[in-house]
N, CA, C and O atoms as a GROMACS GRO file, in nm:
protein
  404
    1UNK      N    1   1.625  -4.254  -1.476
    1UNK     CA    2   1.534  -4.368  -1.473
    1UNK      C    3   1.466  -4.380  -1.608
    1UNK      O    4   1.410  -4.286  -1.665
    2UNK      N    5   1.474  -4.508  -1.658
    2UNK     CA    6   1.444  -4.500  -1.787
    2UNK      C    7   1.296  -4.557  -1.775
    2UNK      O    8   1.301  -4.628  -1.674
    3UNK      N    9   1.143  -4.565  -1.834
    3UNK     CA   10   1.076  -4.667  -1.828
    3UNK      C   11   1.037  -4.734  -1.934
    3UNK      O   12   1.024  -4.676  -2.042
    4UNK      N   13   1.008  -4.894  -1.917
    4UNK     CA   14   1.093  -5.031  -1.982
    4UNK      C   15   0.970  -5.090  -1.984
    4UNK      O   16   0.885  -5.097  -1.895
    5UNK      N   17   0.970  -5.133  -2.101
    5UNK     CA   18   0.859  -5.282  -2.090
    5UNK      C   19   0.954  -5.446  -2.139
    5UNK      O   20   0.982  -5.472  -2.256
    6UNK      N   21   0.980  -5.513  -2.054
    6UNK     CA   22   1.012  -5.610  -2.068
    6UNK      C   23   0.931  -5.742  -2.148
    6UNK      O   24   0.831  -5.776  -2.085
    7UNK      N   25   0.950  -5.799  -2.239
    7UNK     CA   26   0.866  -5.917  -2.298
    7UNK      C   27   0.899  -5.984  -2.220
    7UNK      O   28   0.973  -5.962  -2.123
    8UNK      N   29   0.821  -6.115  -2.268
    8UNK     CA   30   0.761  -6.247  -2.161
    8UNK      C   31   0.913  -6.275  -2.166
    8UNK      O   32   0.966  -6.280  -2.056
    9UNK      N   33   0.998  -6.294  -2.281
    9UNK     CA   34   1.127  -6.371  -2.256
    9UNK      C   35   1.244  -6.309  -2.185
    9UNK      O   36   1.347  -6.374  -2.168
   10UNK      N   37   1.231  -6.185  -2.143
   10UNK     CA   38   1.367  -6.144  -2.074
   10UNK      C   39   1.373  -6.189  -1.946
   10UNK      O   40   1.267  -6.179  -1.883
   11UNK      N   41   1.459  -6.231  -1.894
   11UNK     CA   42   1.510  -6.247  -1.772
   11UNK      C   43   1.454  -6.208  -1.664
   11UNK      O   44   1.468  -6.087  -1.651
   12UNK      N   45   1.380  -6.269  -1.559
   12UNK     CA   46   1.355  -6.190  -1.420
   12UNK      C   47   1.480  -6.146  -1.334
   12UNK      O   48   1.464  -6.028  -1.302
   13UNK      N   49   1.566  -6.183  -1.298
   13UNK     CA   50   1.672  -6.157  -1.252
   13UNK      C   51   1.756  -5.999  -1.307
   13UNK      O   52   1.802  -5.912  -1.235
   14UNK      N   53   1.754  -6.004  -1.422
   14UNK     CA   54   1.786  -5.905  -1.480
   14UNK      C   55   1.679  -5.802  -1.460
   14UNK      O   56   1.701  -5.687  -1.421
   15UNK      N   57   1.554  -5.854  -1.492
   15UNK     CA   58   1.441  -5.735  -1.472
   15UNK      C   59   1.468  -5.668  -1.301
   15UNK      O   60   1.482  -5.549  -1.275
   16UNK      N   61   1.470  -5.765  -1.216
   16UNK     CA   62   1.516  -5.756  -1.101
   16UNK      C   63   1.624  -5.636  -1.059
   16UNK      O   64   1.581  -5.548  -0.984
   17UNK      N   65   1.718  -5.630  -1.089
   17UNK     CA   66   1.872  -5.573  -1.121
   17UNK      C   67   1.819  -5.463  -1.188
   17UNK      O   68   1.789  -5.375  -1.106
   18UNK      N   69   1.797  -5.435  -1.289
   18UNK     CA   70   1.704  -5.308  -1.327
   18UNK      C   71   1.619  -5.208  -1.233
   18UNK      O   72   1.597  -5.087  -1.228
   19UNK      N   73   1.587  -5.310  -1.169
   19UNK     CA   74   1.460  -5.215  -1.092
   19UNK      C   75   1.568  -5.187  -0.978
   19UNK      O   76   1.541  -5.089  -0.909
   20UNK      N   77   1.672  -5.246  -0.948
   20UNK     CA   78   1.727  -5.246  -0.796
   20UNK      C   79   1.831  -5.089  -0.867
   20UNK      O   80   1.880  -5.002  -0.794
   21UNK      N   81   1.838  -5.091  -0.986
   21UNK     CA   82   1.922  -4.975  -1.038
   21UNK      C   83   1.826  -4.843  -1.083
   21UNK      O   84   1.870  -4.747  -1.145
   22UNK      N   85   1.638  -4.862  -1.026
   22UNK     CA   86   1.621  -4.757  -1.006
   22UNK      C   87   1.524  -4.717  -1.167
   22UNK      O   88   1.468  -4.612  -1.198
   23UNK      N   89   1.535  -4.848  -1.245
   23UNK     CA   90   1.452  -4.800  -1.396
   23UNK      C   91   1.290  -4.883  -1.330
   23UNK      O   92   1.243  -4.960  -1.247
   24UNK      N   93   1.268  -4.813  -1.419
   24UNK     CA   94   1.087  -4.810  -1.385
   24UNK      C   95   1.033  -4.938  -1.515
   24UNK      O   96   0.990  -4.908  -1.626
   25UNK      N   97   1.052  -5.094  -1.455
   25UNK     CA   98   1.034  -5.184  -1.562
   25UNK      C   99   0.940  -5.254  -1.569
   25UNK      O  100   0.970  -5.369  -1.538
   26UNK      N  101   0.792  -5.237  -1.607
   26UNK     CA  102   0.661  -5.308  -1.639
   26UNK      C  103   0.722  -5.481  -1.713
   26UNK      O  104   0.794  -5.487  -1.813
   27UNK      N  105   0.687  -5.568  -1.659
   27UNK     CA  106   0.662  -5.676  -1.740
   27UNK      C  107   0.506  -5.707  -1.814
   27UNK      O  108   0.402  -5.663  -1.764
   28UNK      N  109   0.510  -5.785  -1.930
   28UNK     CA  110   0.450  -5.824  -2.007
   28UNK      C  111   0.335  -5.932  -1.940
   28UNK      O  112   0.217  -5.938  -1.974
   29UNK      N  113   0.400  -6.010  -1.844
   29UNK     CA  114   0.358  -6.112  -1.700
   29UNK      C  115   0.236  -6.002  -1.595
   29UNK      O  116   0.127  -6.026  -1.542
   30UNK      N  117   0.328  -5.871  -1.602
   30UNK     CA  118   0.218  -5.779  -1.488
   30UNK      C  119   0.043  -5.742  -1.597
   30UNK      O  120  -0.073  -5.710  -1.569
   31UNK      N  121   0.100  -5.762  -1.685
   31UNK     CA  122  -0.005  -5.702  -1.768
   31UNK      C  123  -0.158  -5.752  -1.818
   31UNK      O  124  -0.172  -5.866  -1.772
   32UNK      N  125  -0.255  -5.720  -1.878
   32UNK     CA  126  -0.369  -5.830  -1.907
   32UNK      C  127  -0.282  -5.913  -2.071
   32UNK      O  128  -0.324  -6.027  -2.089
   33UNK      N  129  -0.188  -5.872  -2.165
   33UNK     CA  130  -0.102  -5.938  -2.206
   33UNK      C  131  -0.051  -6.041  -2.175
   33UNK      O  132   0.021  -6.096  -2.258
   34UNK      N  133  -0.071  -6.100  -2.050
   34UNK     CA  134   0.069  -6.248  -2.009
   34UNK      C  135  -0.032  -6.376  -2.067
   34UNK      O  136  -0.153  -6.400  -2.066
   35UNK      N  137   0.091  -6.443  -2.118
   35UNK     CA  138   0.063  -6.532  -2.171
   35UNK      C  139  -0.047  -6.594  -2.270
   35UNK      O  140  -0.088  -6.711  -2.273
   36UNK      N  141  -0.088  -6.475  -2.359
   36UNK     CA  142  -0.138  -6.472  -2.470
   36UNK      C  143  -0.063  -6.507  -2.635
   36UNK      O  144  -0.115  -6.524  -2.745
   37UNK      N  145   0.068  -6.508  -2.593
   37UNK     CA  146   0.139  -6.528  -2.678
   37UNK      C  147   0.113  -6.421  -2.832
   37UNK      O  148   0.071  -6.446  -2.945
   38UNK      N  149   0.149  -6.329  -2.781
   38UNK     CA  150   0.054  -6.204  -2.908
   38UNK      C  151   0.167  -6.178  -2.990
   38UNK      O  152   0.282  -6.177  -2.946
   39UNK      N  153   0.136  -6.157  -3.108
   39UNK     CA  154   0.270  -6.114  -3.244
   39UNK      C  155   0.368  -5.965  -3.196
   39UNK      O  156   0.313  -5.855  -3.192
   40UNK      N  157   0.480  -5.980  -3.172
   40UNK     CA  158   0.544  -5.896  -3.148
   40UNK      C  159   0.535  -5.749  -3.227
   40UNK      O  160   0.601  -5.652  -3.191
   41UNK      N  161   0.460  -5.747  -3.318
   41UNK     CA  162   0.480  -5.606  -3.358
   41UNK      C  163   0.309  -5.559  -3.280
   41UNK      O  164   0.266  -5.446  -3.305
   42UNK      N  165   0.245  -5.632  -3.212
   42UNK     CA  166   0.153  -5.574  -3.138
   42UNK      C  167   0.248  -5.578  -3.000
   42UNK      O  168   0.217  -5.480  -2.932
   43UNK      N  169   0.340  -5.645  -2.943
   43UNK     CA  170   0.422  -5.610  -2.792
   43UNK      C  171   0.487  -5.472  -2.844
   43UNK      O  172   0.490  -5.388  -2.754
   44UNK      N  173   0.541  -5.426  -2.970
   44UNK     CA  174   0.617  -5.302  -2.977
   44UNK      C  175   0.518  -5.200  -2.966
   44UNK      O  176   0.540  -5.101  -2.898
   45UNK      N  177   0.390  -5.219  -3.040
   45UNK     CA  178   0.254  -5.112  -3.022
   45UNK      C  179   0.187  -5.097  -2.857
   45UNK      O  180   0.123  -4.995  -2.831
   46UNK      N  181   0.205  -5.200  -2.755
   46UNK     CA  182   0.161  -5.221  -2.640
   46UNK      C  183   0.288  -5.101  -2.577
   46UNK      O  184   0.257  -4.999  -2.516
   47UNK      N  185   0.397  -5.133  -2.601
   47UNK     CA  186   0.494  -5.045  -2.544
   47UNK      C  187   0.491  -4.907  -2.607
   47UNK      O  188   0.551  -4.826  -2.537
   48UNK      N  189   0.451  -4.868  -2.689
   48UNK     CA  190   0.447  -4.748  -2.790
   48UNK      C  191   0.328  -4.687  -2.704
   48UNK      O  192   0.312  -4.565  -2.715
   49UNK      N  193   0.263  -4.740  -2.641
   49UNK     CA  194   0.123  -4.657  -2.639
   49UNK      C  195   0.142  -4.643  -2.460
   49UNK      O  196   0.098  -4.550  -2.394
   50UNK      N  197   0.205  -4.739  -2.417
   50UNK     CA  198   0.257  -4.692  -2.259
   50UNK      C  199   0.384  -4.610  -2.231
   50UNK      O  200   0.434  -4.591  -2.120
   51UNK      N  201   0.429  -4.563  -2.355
   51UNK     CA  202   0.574  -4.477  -2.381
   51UNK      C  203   0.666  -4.507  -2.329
   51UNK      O  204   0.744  -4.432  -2.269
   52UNK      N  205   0.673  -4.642  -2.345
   52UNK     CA  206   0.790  -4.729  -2.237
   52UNK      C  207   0.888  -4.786  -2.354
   52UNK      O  208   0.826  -4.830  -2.451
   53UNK      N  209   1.020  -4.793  -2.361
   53UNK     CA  210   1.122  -4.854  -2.459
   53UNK      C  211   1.074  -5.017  -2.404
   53UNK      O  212   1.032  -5.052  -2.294
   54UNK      N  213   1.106  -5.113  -2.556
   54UNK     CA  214   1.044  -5.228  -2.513
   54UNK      C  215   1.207  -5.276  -2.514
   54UNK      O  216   1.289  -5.246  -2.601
   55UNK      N  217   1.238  -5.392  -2.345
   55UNK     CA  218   1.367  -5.434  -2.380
   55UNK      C  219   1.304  -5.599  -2.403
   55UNK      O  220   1.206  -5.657  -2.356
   56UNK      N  221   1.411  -5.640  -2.497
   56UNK     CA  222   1.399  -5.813  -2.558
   56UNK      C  223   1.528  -5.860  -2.558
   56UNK      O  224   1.621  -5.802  -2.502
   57UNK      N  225   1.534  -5.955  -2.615
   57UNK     CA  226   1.643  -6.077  -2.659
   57UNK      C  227   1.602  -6.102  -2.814
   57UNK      O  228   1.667  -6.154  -2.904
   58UNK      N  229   1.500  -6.060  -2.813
   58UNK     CA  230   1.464  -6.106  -2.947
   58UNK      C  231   1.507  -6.008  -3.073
   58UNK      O  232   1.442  -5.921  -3.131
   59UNK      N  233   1.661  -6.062  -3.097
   59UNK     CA  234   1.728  -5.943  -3.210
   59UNK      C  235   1.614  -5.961  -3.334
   59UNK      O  236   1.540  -5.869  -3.368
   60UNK      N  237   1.611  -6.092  -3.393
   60UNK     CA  238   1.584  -6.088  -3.521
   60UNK      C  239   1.433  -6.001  -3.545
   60UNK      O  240   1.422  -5.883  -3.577
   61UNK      N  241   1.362  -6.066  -3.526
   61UNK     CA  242   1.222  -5.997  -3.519
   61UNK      C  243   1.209  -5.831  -3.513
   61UNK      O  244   1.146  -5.751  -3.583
   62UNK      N  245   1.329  -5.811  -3.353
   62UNK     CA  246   1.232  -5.667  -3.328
   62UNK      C  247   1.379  -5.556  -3.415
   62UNK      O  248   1.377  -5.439  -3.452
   63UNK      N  249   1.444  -5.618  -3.418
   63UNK     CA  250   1.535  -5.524  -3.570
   63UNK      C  251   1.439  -5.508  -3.680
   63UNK      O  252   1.398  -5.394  -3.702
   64UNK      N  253   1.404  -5.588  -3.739
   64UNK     CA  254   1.325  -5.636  -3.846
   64UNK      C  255   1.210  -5.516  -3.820
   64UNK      O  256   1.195  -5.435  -3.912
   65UNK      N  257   1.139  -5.502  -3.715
   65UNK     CA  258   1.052  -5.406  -3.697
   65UNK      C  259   1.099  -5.277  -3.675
   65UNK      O  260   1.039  -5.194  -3.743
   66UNK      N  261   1.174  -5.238  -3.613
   66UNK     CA  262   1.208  -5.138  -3.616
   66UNK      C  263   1.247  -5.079  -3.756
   66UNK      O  264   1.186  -4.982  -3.801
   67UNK      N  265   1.338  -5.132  -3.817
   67UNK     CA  266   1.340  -5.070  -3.973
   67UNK      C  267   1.214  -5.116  -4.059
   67UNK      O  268   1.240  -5.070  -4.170
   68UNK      N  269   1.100  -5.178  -4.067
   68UNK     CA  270   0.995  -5.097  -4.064
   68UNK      C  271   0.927  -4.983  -4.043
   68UNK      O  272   0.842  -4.927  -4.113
   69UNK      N  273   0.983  -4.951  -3.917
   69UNK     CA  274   0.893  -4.790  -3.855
   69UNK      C  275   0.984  -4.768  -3.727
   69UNK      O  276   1.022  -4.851  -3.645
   70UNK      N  277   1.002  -4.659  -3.734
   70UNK     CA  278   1.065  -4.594  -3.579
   70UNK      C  279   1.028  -4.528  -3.542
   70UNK      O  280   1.089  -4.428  -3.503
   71UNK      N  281   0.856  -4.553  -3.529
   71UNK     CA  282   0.726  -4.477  -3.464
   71UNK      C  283   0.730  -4.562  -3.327
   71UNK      O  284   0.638  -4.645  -3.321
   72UNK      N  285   0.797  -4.560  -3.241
   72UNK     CA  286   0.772  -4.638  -3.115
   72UNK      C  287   0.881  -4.588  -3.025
   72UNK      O  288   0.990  -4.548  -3.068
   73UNK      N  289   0.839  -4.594  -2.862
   73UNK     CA  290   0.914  -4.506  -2.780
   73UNK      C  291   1.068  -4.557  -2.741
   73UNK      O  292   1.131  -4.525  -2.641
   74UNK      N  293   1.114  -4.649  -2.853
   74UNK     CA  294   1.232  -4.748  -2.810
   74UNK      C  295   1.245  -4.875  -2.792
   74UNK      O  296   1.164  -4.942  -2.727
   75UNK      N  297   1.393  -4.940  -2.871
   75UNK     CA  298   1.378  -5.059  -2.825
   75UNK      C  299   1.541  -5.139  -2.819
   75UNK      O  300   1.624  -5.159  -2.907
   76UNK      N  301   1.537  -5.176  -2.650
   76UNK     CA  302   1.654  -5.224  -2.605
   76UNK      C  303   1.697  -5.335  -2.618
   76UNK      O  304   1.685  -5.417  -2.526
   77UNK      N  305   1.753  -5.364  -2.729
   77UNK     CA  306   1.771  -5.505  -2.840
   77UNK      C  307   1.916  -5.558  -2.759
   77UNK      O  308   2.029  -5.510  -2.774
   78UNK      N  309   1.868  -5.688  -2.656
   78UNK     CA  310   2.037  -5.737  -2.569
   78UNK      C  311   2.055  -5.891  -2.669
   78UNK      O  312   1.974  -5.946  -2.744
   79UNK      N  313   2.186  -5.927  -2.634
   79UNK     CA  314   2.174  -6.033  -2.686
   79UNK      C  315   2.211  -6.110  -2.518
   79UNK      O  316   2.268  -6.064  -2.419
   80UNK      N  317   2.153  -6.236  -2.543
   80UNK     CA  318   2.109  -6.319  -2.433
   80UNK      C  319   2.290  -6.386  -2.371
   80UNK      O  320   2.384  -6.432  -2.436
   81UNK      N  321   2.272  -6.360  -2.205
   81UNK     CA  322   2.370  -6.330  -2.112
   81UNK      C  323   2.325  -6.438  -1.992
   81UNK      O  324   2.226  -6.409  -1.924
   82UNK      N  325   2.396  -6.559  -1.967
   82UNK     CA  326   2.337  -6.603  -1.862
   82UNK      C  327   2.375  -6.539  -1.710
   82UNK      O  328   2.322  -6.578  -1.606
   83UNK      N  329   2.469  -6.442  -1.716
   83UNK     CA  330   2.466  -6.352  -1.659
   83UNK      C  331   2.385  -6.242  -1.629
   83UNK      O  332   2.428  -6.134  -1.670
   84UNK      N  333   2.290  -6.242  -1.575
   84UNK     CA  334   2.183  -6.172  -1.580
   84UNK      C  335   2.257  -6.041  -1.477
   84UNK      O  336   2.196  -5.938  -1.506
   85UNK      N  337   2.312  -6.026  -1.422
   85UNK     CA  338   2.362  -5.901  -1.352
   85UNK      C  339   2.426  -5.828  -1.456
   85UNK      O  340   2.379  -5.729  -1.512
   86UNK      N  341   2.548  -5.890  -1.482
   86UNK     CA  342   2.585  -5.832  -1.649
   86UNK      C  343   2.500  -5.764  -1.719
   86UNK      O  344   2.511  -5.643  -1.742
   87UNK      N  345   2.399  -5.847  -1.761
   87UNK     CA  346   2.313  -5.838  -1.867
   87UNK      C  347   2.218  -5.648  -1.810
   87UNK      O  348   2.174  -5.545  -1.862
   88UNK      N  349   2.232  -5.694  -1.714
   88UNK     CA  350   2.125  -5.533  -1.650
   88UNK      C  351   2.205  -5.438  -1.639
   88UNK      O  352   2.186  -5.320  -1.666
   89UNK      N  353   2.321  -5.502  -1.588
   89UNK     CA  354   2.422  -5.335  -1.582
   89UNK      C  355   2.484  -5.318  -1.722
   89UNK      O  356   2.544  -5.211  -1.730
   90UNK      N  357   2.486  -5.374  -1.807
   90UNK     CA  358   2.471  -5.369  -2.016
   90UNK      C  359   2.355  -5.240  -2.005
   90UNK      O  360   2.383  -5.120  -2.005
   91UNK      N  361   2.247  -5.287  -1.996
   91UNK     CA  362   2.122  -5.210  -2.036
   91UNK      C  363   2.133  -5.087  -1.975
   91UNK      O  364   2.122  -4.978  -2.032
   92UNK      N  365   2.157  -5.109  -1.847
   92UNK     CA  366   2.169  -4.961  -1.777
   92UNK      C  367   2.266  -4.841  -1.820
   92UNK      O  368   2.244  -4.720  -1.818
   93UNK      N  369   2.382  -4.915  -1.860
   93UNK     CA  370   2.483  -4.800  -1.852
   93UNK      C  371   2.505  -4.776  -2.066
   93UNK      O  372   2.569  -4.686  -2.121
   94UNK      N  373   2.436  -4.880  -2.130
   94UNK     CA  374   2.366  -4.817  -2.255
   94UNK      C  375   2.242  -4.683  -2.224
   94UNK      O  376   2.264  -4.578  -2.283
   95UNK      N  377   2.155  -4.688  -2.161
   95UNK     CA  378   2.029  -4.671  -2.108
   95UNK      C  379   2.098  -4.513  -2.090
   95UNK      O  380   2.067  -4.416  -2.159
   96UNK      N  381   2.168  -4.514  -2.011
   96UNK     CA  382   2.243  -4.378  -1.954
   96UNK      C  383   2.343  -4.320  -2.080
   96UNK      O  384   2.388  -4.208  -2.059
   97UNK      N  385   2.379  -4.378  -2.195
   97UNK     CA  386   2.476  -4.356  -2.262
   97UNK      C  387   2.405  -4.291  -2.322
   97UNK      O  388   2.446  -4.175  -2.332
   98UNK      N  389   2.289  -4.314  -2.381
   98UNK     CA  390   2.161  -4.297  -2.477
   98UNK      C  391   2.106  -4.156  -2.380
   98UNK      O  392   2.039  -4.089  -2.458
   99UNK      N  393   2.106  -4.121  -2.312
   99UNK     CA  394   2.040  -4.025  -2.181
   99UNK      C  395   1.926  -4.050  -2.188
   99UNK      O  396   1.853  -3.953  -2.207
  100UNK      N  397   1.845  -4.216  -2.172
  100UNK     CA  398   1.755  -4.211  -2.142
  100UNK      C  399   1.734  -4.267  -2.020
  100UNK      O  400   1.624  -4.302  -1.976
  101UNK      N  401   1.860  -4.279  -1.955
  101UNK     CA  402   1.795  -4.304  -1.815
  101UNK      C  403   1.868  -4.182  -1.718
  101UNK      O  404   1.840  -4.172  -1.599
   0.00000   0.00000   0.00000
């Protein structure tokens, strides 16, 4: 079981599918965070400090941060799947490849 912080833009369905596979996935929506619209290198510090890998869609940005600093507990960079079952069993069986789930 891996635990995940999902941003505002990933998929519920997928977040869904995640949790039904048993990973422990906080959204950004559950949080006092929703819909503040806050700069992503404070969503990678929000996830850094709850020791949760942050998963996105958002390649450009959170690449970009990461080679900045790889002071943060992870980050599960998908590219966008309107397949959202796909898209979760992607993450998962990366997730497990990685042994972090």
């Amino acid at each position: 079981m891996a635990l995940l912080l999902a941003d505002e833009n990933f998929p519920a369905p997928a977040i869904e599918r995640l949790r039904q596979l048993d990973h422990d996935v906080l959204t950004l929506l559950q949080t006092d965070m929703a819909g503040l619209a806050i700069p992503d290198d404070q969503v990678l510090a929000f996830a850094t400090t709850l020791d949760r890998c942050l998963l996105t869609l958002n390649r450009k940005d959170f690449i970009k941060l990461h080679t900045q600093s790889d002071h943060h507990a992870g980050i599960v960079i998908c590219t966008s799947d309107s397949d959202f079952i796909a898209l979760a069993d992607r993450v998962d069986l990366c997730l497990k490849d990685a042994k972090i789930a």
